[in-house]
Backbone of each chain as nested JSON, in Angstrom:
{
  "chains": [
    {"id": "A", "residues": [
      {"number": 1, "name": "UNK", "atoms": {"N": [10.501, -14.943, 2.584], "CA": [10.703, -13.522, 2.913], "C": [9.887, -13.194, 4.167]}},
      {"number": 2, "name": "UNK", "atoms": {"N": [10.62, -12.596, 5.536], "CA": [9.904, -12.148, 6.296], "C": [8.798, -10.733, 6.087]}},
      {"number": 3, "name": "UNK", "atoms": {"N": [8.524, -10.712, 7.242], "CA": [7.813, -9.273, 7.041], "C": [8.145, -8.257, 6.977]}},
      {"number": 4, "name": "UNK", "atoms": {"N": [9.353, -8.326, 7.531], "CA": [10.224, -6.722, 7.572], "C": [10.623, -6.812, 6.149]}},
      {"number": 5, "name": "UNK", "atoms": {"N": [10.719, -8.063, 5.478], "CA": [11.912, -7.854, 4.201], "C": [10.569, -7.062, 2.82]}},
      {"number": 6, "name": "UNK", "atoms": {"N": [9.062, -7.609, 3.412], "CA": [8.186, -7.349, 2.435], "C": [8.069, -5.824, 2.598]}},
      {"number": 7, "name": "UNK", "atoms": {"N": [8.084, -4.652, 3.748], "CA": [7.957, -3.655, 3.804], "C": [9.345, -3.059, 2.587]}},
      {"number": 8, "name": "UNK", "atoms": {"N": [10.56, -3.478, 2.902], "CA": [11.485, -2.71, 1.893], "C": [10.74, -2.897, 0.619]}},
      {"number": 9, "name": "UNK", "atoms": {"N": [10.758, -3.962, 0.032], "CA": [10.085, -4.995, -0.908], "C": [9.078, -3.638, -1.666]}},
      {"number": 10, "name": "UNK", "atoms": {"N": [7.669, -3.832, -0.875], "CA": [7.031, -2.867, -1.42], "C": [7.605, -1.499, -1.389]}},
      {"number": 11, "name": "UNK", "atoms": {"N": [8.41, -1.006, -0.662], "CA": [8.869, 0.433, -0.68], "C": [10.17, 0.667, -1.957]}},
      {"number": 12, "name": "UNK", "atoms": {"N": [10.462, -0.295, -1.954], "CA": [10.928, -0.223, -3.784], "C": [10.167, -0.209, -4.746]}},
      {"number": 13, "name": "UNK", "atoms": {"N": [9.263, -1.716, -4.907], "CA": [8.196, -1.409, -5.893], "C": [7.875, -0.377, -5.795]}},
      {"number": 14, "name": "UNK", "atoms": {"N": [7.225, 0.741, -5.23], "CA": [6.564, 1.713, -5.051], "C": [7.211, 2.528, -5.842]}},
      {"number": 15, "name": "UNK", "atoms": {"N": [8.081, 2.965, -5.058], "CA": [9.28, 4.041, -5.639], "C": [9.738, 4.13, -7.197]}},
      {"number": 16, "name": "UNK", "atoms": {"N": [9.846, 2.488, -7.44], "CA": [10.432, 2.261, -9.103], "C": [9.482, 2.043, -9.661]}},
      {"number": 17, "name": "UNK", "atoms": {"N": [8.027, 1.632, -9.286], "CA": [7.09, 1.604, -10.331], "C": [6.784, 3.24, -10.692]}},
      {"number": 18, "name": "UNK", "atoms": {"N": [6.778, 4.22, -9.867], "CA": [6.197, 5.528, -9.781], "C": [7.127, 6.25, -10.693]}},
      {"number": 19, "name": "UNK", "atoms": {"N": [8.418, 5.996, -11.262], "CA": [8.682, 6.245, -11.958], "C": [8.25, 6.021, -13.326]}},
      {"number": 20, "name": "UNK", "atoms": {"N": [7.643, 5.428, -13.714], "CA": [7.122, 4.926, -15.29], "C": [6.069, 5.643, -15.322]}},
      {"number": 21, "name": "UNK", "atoms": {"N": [5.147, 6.535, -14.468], "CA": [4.018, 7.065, -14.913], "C": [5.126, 8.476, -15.333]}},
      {"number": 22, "name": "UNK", "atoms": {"N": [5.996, 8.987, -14.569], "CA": [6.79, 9.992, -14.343], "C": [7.502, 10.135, -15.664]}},
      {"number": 23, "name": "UNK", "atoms": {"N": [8.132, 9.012, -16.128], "CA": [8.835, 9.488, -17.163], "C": [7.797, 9.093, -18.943]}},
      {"number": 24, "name": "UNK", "atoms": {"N": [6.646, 8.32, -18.297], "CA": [5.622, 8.479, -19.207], "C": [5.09, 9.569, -19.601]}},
      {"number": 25, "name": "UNK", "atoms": {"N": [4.863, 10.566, -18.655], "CA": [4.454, 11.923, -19.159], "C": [5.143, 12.873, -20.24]}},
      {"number": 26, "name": "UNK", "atoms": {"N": [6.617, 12.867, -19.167], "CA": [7.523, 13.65, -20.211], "C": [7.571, 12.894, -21.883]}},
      {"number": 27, "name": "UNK", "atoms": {"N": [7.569, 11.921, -21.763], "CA": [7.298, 11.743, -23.416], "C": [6.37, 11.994, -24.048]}},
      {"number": 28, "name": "UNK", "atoms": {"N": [5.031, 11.985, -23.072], "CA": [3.63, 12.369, -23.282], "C": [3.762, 14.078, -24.244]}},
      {"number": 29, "name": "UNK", "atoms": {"N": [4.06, 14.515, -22.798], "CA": [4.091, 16.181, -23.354], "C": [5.452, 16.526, -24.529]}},
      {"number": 30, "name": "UNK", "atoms": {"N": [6.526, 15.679, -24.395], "CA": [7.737, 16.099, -25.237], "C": [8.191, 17.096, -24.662]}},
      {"number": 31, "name": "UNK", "atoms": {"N": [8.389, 17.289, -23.374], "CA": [8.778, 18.634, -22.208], "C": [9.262, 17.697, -20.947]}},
      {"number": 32, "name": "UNK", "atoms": {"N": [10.39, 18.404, -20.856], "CA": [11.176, 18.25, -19.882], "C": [11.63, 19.152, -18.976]}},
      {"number": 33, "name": "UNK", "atoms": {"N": [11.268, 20.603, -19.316], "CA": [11.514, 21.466, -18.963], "C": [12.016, 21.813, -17.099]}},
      {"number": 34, "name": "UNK", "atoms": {"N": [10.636, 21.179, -16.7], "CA": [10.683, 21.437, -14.622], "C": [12.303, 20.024, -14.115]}},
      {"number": 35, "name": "UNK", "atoms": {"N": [12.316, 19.53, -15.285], "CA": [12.818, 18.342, -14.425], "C": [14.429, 18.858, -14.38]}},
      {"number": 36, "name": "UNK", "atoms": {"N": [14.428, 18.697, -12.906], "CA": [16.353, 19.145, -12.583], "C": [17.338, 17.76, -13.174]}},
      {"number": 37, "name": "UNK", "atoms": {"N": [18.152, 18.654, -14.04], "CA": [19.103, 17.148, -14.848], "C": [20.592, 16.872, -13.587]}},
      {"number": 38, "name": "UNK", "atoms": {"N": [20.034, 17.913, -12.414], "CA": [21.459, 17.36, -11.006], "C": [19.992, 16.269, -10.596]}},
      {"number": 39, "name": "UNK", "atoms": {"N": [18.827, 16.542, -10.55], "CA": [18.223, 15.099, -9.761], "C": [18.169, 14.212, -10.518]}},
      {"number": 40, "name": "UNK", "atoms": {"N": [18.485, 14.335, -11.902], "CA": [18.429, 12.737, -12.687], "C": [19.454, 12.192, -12.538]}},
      {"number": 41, "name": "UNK", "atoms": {"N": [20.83, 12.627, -12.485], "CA": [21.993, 12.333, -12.641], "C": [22.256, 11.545, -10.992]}},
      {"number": 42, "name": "UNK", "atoms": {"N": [21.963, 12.259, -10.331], "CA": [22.022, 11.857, -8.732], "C": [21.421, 10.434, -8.513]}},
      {"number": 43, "name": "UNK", "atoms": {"N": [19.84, 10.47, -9.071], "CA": [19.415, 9.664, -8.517], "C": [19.515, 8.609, -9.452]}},
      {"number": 44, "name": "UNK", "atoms": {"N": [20.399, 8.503, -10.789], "CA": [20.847, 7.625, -11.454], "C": [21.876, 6.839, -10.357]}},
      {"number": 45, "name": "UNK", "atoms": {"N": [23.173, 8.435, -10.409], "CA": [24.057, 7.374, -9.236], "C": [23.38, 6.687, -8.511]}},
      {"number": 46, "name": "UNK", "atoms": {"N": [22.42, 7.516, -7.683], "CA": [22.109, 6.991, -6.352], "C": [21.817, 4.96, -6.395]}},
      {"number": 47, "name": "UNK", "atoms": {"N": [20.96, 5.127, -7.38], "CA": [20.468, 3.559, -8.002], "C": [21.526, 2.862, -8.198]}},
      {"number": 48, "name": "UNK", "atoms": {"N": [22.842, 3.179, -8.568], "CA": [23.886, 2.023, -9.348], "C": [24.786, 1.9, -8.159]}},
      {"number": 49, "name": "UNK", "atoms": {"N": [24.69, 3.383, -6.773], "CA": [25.535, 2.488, -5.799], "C": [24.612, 1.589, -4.734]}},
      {"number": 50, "name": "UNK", "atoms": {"N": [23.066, 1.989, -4.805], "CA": [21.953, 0.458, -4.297], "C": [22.581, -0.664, -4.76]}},
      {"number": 51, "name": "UNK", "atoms": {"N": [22.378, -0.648, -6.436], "CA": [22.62, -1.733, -7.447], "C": [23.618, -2.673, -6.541]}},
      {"number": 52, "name": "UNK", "atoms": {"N": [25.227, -1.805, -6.674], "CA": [26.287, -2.498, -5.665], "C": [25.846, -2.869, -4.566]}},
      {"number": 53, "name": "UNK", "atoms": {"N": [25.409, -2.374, -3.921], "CA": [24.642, -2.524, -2.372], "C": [24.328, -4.138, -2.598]}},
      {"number": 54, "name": "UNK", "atoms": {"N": [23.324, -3.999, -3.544], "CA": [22.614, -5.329, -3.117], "C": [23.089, -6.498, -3.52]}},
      {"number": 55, "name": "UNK", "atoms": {"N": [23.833, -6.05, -4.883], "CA": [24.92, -7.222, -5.49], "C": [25.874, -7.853, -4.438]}},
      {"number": 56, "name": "UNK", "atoms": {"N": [26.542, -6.987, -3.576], "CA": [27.648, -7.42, -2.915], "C": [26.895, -7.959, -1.093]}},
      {"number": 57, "name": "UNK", "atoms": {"N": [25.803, -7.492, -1.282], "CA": [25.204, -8.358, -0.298], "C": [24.031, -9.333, -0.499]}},
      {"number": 58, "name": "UNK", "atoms": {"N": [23.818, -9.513, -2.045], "CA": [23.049, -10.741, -2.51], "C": [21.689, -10.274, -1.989]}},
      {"number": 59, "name": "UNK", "atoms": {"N": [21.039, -9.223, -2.223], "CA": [19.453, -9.094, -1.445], "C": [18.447, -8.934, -3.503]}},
      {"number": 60, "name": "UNK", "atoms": {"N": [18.056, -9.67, -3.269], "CA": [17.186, -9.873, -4.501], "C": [16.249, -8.52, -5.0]}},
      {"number": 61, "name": "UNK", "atoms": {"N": [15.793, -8.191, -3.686], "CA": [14.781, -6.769, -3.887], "C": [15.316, -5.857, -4.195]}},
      {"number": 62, "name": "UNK", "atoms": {"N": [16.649, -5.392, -3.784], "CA": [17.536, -4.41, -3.498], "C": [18.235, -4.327, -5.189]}},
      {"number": 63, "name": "UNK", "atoms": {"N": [18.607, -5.445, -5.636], "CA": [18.995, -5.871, -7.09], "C": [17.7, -5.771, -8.126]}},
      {"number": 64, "name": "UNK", "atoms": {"N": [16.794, -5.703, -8.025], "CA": [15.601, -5.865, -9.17], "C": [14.959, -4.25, -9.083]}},
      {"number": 65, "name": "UNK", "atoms": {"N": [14.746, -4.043, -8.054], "CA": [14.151, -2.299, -8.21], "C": [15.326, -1.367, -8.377]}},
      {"number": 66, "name": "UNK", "atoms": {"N": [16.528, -1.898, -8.133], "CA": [17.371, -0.657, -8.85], "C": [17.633, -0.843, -9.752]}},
      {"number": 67, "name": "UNK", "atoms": {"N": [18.259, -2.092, -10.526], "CA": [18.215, -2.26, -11.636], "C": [16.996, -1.679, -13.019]}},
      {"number": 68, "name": "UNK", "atoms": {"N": [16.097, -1.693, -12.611], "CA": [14.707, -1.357, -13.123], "C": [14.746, 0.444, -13.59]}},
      {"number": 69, "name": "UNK", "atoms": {"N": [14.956, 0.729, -11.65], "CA": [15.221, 2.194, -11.605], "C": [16.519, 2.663, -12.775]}},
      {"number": 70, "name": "UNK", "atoms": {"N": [17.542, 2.035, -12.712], "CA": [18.056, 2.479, -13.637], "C": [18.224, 2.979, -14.666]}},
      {"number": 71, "name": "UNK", "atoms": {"N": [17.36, 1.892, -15.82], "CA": [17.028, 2.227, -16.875], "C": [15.841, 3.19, -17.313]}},
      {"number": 72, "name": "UNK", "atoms": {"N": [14.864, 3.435, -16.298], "CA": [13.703, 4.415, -16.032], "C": [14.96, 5.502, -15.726]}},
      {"number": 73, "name": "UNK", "atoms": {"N": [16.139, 5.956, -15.544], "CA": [16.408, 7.067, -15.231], "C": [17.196, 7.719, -16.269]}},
      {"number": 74, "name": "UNK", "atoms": {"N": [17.663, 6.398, -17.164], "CA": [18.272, 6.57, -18.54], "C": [17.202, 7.034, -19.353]}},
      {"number": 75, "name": "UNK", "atoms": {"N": [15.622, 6.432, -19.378], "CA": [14.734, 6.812, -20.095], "C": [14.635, 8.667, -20.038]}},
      {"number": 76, "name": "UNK", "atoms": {"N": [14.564, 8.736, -18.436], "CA": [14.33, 10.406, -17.785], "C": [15.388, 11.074, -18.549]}},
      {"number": 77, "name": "UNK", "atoms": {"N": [16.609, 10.612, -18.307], "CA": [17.439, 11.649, -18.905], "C": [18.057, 11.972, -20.223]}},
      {"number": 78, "name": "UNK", "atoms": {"N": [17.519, 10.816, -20.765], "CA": [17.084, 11.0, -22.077], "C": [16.082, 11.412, -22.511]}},
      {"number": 79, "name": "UNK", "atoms": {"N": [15.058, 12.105, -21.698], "CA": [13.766, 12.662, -22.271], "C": [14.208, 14.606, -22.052]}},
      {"number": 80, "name": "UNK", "atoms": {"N": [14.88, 14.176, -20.259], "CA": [15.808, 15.372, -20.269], "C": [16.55, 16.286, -21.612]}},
      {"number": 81, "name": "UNK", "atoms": {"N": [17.435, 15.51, -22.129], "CA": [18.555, 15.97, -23.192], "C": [17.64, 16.544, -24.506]}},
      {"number": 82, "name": "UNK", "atoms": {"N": [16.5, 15.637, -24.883], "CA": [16.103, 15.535, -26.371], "C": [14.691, 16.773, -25.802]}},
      {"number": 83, "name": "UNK", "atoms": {"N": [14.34, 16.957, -24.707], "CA": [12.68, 17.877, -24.562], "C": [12.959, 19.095, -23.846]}},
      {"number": 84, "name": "UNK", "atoms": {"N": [14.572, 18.598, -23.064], "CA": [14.28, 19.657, -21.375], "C": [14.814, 21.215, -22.426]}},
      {"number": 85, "name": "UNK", "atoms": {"N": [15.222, 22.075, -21.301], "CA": [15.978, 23.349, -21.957], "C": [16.925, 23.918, -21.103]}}
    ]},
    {"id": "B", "residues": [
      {"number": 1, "name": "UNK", "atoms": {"N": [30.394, 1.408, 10.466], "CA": [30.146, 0.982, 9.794], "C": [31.013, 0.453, 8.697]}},
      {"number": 2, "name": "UNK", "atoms": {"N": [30.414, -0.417, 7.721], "CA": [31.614, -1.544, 6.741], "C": [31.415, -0.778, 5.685]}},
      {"number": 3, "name": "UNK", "atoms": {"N": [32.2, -1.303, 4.642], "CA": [32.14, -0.647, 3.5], "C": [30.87, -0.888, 2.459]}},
      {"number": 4, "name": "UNK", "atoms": {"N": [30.049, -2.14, 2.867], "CA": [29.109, -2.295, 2.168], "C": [27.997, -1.241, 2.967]}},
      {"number": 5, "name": "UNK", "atoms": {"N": [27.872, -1.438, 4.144], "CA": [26.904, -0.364, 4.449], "C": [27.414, 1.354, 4.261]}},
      {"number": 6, "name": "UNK", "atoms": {"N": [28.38, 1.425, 3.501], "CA": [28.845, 2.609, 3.007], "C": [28.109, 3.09, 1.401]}},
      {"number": 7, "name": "UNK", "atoms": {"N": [27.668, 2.048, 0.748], "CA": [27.196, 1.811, -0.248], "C": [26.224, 2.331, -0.648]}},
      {"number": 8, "name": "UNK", "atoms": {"N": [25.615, 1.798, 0.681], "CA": [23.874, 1.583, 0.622], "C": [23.656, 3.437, 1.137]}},
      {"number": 9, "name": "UNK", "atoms": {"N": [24.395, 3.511, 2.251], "CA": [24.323, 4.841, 2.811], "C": [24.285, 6.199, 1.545]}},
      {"number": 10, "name": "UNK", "atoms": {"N": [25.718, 5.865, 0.716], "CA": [25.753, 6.77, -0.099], "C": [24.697, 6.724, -1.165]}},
      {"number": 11, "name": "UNK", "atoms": {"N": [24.254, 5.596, -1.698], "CA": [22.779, 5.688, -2.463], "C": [21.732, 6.077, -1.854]}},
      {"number": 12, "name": "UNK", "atoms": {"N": [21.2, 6.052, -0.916], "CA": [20.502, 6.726, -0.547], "C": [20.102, 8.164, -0.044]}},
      {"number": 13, "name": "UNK", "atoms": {"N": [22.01, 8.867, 0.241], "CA": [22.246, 10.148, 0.38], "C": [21.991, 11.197, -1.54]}},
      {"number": 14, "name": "UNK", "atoms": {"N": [22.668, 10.094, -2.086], "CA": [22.754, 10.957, -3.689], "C": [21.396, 11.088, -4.451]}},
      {"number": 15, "name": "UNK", "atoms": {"N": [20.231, 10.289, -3.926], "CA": [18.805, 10.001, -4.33], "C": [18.426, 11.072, -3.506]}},
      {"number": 16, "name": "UNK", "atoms": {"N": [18.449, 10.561, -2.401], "CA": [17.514, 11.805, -1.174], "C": [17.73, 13.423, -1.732]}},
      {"number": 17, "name": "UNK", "atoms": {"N": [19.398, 13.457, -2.032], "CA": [19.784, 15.033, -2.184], "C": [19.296, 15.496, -3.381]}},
      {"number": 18, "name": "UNK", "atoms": {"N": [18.97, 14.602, -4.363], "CA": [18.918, 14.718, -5.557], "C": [17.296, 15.533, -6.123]}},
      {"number": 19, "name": "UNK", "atoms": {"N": [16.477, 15.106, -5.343], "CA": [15.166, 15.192, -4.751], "C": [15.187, 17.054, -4.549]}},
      {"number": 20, "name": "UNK", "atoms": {"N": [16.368, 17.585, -3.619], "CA": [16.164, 19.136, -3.604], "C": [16.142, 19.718, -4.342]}},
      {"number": 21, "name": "UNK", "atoms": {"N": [16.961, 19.763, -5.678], "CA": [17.19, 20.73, -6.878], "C": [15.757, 20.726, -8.027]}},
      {"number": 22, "name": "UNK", "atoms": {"N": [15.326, 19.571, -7.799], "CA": [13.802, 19.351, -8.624], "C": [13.044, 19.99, -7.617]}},
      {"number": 23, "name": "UNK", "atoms": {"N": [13.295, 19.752, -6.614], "CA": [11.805, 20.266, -5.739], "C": [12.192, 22.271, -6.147]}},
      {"number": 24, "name": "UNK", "atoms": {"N": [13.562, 22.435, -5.711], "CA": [13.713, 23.718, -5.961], "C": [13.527, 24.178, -7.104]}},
      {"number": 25, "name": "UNK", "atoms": {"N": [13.618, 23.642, -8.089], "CA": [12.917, 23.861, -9.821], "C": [12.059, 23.984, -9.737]}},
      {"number": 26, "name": "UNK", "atoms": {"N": [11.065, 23.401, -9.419], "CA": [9.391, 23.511, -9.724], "C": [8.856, 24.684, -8.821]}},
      {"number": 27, "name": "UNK", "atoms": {"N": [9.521, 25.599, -7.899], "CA": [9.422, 26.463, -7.042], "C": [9.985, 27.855, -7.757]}},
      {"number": 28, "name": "UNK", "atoms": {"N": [11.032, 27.532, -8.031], "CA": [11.568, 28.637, -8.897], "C": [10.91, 28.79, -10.424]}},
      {"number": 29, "name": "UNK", "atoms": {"N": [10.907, 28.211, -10.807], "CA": [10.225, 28.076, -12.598], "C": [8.307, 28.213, -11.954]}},
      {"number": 30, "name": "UNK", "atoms": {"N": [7.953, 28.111, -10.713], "CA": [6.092, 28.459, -10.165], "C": [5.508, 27.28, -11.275]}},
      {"number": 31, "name": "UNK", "atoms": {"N": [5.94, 26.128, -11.737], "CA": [5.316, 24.753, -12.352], "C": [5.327, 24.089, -12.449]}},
      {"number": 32, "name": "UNK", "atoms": {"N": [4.684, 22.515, -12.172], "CA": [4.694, 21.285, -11.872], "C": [3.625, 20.531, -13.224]}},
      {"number": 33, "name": "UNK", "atoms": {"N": [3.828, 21.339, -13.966], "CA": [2.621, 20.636, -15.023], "C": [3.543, 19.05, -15.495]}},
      {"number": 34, "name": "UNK", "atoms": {"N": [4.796, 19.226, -15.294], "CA": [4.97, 17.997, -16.292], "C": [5.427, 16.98, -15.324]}},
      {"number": 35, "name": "UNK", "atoms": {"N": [5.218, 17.003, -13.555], "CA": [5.548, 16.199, -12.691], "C": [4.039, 15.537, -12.755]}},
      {"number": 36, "name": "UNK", "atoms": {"N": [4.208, 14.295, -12.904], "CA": [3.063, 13.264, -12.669], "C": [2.904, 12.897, -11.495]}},
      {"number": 37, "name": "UNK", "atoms": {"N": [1.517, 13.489, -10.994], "CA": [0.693, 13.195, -9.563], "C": [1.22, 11.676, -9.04]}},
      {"number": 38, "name": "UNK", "atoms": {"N": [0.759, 10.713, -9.972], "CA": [1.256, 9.618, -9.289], "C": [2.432, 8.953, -8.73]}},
      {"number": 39, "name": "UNK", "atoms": {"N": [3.538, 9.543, -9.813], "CA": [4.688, 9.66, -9.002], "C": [5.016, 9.904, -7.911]}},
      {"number": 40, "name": "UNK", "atoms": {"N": [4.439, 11.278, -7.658], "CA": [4.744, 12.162, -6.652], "C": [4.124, 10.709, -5.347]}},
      {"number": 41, "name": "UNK", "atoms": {"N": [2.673, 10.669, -5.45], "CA": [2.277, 9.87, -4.912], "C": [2.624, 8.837, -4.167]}},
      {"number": 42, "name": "UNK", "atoms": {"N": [3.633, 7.979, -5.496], "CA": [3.674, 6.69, -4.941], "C": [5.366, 6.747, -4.126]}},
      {"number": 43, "name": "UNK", "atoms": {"N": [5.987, 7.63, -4.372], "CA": [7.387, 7.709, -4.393], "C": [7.211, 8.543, -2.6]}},
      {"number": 44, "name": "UNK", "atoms": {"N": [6.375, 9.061, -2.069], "CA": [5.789, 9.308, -1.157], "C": [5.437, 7.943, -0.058]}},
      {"number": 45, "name": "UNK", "atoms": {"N": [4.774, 7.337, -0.635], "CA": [4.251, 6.061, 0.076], "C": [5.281, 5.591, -0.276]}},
      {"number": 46, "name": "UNK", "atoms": {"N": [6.134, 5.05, -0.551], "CA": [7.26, 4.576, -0.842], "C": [8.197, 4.729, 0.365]}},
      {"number": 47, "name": "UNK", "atoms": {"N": [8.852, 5.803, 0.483], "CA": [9.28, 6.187, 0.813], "C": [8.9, 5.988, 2.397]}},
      {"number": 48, "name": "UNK", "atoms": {"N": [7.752, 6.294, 2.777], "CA": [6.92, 5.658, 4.386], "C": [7.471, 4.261, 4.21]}},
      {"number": 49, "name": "UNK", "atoms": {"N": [6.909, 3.574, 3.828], "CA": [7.7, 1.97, 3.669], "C": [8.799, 1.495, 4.211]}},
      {"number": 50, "name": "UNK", "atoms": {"N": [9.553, 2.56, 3.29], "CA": [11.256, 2.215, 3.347], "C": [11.342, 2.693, 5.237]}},
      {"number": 51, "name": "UNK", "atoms": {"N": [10.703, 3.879, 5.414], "CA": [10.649, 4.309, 6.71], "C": [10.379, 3.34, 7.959]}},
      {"number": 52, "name": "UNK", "atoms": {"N": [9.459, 2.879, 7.75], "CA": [9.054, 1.893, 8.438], "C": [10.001, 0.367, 8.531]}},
      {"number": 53, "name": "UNK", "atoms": {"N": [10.676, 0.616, 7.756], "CA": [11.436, -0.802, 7.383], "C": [12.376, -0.334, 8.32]}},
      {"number": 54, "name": "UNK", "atoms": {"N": [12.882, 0.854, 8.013], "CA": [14.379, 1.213, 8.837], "C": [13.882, 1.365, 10.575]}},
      {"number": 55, "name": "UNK", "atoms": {"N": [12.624, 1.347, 10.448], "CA": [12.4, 2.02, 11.943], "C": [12.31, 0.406, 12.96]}},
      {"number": 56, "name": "UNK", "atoms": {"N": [12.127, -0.677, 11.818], "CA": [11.918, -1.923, 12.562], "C": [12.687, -3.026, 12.485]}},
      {"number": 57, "name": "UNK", "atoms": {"N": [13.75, -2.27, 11.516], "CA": [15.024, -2.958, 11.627], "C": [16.23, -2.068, 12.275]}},
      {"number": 58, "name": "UNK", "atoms": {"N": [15.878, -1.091, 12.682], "CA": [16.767, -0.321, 13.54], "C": [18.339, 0.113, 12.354]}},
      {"number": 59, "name": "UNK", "atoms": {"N": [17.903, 0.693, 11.077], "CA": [18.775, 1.061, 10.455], "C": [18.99, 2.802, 9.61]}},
      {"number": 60, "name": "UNK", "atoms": {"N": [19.948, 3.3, 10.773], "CA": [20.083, 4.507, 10.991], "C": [19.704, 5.26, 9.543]}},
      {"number": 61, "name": "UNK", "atoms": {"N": [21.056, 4.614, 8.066], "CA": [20.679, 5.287, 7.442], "C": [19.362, 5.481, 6.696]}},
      {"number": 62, "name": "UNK", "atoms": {"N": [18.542, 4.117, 6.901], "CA": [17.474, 3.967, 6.222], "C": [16.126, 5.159, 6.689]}},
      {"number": 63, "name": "UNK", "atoms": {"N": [16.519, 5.307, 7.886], "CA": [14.994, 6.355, 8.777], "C": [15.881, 7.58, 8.289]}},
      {"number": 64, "name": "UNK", "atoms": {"N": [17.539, 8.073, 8.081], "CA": [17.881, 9.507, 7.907], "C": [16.957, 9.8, 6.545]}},
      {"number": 65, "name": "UNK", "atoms": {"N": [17.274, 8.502, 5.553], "CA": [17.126, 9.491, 3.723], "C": [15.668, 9.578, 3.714]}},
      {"number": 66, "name": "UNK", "atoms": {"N": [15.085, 8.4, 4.371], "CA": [13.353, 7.809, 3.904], "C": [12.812, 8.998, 4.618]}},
      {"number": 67, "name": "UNK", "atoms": {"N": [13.27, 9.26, 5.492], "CA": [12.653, 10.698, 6.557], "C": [12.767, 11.96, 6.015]}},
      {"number": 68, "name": "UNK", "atoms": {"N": [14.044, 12.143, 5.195], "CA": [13.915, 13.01, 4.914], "C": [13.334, 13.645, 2.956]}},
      {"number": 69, "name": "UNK", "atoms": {"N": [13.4, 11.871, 2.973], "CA": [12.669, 12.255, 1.274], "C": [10.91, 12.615, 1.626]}},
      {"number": 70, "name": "UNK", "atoms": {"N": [11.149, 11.73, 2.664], "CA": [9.085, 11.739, 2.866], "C": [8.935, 13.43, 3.034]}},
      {"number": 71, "name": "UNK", "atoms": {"N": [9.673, 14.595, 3.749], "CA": [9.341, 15.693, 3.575], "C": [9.49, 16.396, 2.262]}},
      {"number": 72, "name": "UNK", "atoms": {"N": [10.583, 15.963, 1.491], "CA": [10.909, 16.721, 0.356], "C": [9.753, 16.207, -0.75]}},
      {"number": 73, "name": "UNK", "atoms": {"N": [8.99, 14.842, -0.49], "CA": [8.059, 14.681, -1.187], "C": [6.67, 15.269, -0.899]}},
      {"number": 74, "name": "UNK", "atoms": {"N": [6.638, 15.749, 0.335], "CA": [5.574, 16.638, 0.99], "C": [5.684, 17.634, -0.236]}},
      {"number": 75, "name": "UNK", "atoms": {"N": [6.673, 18.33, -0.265], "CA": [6.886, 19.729, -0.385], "C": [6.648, 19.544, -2.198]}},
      {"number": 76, "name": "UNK", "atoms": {"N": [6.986, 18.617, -2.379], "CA": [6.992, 18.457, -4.366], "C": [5.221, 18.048, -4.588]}},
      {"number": 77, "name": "UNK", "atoms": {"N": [4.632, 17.811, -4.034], "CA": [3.08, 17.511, -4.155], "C": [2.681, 18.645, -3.646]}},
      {"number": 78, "name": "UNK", "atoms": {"N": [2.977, 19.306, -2.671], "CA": [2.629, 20.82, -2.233], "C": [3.099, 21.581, -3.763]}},
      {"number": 79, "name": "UNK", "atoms": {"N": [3.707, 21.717, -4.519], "CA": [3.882, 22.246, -5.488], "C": [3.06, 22.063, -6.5]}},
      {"number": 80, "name": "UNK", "atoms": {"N": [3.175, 20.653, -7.055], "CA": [2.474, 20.17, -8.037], "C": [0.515, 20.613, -7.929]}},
      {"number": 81, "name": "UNK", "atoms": {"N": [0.434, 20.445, -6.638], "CA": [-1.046, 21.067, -6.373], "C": [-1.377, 22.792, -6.772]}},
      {"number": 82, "name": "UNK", "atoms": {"N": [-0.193, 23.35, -6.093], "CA": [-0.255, 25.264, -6.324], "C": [0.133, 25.204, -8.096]}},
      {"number": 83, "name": "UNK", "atoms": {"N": [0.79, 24.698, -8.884], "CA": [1.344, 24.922, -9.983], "C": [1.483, 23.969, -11.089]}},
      {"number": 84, "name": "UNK", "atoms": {"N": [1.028, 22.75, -10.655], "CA": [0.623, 21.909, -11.864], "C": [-0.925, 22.117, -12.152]}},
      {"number": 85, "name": "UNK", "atoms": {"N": [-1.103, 21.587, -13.292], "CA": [-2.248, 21.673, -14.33], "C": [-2.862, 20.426, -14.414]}}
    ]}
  ]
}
């Protein structure tokens, strides 16, 4: 992996790890309340057309942090449905 | 552009946009108690990353969304500071 490829690299990790403290809370508190269910839904899509992205161009990083993200957004919007209002 | 970089473009447009209606929630509802700092945080630095990636691989859509999430993440930590707990 070059260097340019490690900057995306970490700027996924980043992004998809920062979700697990994020949707750790809302289970924390059992409140969902602030969280917009158009930005969960969005940025669900948003992840599954990366997902394609990276599938159909074979990029490993691009495939593992959305994939990841994914299910962290299924977690969100399922914390959404069962806490939010 | 191809249809795979149509992909990538639109995931990153439906994430980026997705980002306004939460930021506009936590503005309208005056509370960020249940947005986790570190999120905010890392999805921030993140986001610089991805910036930097697009800026040194010369990829248009990558500097439009990363540029413009890095402000909308300004503005959601500007919140979380006035109105989280």
């Amino acid at each position: 992996m070059d260097w340019q490829e490690i900057l995306g690299f970490i700027g996924g990790a980043l992004i998809t790890l920062g979700l697990i403290p994020q949707v750790w809370r809302l289970y924390k508190l059992k409140s969902a309340r602030e969280i917009s269910l158009t930005f969960t839904w969005l940025f669900l899509l948003g992840a599954a057309f990366w997902l394609s992205y990276g599938v159909v161009l074979s990029l490993p990083s691009v495939i593992l942090w959305n994939g990841v993200s994914l299910c962290l957004m299924c977690a969100m919007i399922y914390a959404k449905i069962k806490y939010g209002s």
